[in-house]
C-alpha positions as CSV (number, residue, x, y, z in Angstrom):
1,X,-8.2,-26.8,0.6
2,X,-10.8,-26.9,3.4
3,X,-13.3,-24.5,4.1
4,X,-12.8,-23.9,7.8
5,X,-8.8,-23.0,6.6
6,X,-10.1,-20.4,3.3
7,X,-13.1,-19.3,5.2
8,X,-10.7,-16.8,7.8
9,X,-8.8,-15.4,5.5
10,X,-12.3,-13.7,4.1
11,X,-12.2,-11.5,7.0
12,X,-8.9,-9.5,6.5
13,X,-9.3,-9.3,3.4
14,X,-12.8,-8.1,3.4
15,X,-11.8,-5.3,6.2
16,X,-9.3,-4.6,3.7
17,X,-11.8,-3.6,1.5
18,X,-13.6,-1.3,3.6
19,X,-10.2,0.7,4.6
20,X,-9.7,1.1,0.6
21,X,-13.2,2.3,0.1
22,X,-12.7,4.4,3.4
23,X,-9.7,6.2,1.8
24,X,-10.8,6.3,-1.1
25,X,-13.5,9.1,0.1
26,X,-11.6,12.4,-1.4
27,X,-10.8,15.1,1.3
28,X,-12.4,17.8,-0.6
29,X,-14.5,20.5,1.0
30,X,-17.5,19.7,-0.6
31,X,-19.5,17.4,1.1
32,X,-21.4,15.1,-1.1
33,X,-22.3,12.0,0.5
34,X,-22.9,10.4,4.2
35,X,-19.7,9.1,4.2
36,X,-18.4,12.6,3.4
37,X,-20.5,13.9,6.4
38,X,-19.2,12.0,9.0
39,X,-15.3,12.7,7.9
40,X,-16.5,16.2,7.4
41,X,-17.8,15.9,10.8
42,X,-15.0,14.2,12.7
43,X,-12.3,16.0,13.4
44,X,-8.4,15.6,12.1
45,X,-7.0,14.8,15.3
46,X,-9.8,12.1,15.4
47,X,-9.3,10.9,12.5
48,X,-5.7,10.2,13.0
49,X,-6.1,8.2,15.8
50,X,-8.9,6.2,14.3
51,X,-5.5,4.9,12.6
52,X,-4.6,2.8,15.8
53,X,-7.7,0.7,16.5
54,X,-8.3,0.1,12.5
55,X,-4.9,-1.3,11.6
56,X,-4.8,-3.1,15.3
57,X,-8.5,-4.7,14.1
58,X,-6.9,-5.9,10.8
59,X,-3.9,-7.5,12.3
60,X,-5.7,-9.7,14.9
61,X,-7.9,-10.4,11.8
62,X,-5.0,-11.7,9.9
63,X,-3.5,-13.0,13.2
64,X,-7.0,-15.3,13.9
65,X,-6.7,-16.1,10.0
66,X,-3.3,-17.0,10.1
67,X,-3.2,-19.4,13.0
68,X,-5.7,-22.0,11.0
69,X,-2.4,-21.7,8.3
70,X,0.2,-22.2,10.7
71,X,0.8,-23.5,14.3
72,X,4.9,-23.1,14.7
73,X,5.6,-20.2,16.8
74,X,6.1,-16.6,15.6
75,X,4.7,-17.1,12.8
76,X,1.0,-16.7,13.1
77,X,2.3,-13.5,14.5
78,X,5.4,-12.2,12.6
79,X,3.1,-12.4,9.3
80,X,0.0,-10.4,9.9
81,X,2.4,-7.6,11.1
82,X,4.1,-7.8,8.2
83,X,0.7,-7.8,6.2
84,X,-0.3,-5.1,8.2
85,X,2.4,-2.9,8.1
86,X,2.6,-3.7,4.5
87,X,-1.1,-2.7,3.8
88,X,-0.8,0.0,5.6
89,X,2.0,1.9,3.3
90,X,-0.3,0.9,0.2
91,X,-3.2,2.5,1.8
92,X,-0.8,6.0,2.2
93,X,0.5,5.7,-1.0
94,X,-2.8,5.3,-2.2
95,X,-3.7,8.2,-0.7
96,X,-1.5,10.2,-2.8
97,X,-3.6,9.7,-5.7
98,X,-7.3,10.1,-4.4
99,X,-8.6,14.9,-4.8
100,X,-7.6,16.3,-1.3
101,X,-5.9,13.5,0.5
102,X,-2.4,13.3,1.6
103,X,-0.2,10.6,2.7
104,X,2.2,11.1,6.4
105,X,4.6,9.6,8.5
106,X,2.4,10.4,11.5
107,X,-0.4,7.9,9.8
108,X,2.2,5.2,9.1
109,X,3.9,5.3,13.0
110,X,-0.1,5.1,14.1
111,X,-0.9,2.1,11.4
112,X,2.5,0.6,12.9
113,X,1.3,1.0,17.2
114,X,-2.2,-0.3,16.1
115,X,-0.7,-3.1,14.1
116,X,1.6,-4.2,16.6
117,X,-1.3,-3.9,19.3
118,X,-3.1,-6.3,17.3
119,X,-0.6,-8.6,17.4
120,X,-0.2,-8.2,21.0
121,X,-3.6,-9.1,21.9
122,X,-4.2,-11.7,19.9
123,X,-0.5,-13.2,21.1
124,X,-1.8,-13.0,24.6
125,X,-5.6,-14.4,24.5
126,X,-4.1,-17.3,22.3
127,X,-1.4,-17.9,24.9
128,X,-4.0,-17.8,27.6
129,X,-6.5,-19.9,25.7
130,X,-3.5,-22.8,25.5
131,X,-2.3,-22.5,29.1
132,X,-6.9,-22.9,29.9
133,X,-6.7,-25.7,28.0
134,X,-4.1,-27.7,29.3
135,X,-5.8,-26.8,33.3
136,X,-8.5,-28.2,31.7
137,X,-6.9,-31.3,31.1
């Protein structure tokens, strides 16, 4: 395998991470820790829709990953929202087992519009970044 093919897929997966270590913080009422402080901090409502721009981040991620993997159509862009969407109901299930958190329907259908917003953008700058090239040309 090449590097600049491997090297992408480091991103998702490392923003991947840092959604796992993000729910992992437990919604308690003591507040411990910095982390703590700023969910403590934000409010619910907020950090609800924080749902939408986190999972639409991870699928252009995967999406920008992806395309290096593939060039036949829909696929760079039918995967990473399956990955997404995917990741997204292992991150509420795993919710269910960290002191004071809770998984919801609500988070999955905002994981889901931030995913397929994701996917939208990416679809549309890589579409206009093929039609600049061939005016180029």
């Amino acid at each position: 395998m090449r590097l600049h093919r491997v090297l992408p897929l480091l991103y998702p997966l490392l923003f991947m991470a840092l959604i796992f270590a993000m729910s992992s913080v437990p919604g308690t009422q003591s507040v411990d820790s910095g982390v703590q402080r700023i969910f403590a901090w934000t409010p619910p409502q907020l950090q609800n829709l924080a749902h939408i721009p986190i999972f639409g981040i991870l699928a252009w991620l995967w999406c920008r990953a992806l395309c290096a993997w593939s060039s036949r159509w829909g696929l760079p862009f039918a995967l990473p929202l399956a990955i997404t969407l995917l990741y997204g109901l292992l991150d509420e299930w795993h919710q269910l087992h960290v002191p004071g958190r809770y998984a919801s329907a609500s988070d999955l259908v905002l994981n889901t519009v931030g995913a397929c917003l994701g996917v939208a953008f990416c679809s549309y700058f890589s579409a206009h970044c093929r039609r600049c090239r061939k005016a180029e040309k």
